[in-house]
N, C-alpha and C positions, 0 to 999 in steps of 0.2 A: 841885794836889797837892804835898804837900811830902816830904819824905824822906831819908835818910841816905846818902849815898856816900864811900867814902875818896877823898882828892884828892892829886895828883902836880901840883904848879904849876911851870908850866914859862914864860920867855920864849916862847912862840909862841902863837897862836892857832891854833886845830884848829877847822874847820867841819864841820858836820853832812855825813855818804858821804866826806870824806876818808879816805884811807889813808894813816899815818903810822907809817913803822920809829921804832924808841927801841932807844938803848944802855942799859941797865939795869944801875948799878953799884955805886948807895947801897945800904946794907943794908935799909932803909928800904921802898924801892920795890922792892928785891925781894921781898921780904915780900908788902908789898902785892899786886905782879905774881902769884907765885906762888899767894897766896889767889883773888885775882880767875877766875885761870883754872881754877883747881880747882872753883869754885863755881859759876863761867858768870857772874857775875855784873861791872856795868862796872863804871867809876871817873872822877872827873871831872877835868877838866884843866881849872883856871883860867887865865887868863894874867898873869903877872905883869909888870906896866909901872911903872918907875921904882923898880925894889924893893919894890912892894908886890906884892899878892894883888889882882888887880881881882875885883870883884864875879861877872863873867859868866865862863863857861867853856863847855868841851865835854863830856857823858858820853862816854866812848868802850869800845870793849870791846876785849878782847884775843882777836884773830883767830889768830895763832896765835905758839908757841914757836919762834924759828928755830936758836938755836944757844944752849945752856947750856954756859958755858967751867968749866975746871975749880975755876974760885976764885967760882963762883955766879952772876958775873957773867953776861948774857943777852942777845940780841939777841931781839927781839919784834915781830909786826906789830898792828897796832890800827885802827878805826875807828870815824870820829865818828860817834855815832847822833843827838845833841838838845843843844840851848844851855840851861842852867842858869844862877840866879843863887842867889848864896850867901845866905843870910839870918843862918847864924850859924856860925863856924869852932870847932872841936872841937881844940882842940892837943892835947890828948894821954887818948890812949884805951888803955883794962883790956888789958894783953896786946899793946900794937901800938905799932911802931914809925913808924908814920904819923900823918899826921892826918886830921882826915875834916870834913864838914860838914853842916849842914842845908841843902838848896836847893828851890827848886822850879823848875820849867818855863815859863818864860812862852811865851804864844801867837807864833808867828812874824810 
């Protein structure tokens, strides 16, 4: 199965029932954050190694809002639901300050 997710690439790896806080400060990924949870829907987390976007990443969802400071900025909790590989990067989408991708799921 293949499909669209917006992506937040971070230095880390996020595995699948991890629980992982994020500071959320780019305008960017607020955005993003803020859509995702409005909609229920995740968002994936590549890892990025030696400055690049690796292939493989995490979907994660956004478990809840913990603290909106007054300048937008957010403190969020998330968890990893499934490992993803990217097949094709989306840099810039109608309306959105992120980027997104095609992925699909391979088997574990």
């Amino acid at each position: 199965m293949t499909n669209f997710i917006p992506i937040f690439p971070l230095a880390i790896v996020v595995y699948p029932g991890e629980q992982l806080n994020l500071h959320i400060f780019e305008p960017r990924y607020r955005q993003l954050i803020n859509e995702c949870f409005a909609t229920k829907k995740p968002f994936g987390i590549p890892a990025v190694i030696d400055d690049k976007i690796n292939e493989m990443g995490t979907l994660v969802q956004v478990t809840a809002i913990s603290q909106v400071y007054e300048d937008g900025i957010m403190d969020i909790k998330t968890e990893g639901l499934q490992v993803f590989r990217i097949l094709e990067t989306i840099h810039e989408l109608p309306d959105k300050l992120y980027s997104g991708a095609i992925v699909n799921y391979p088997d574990n």
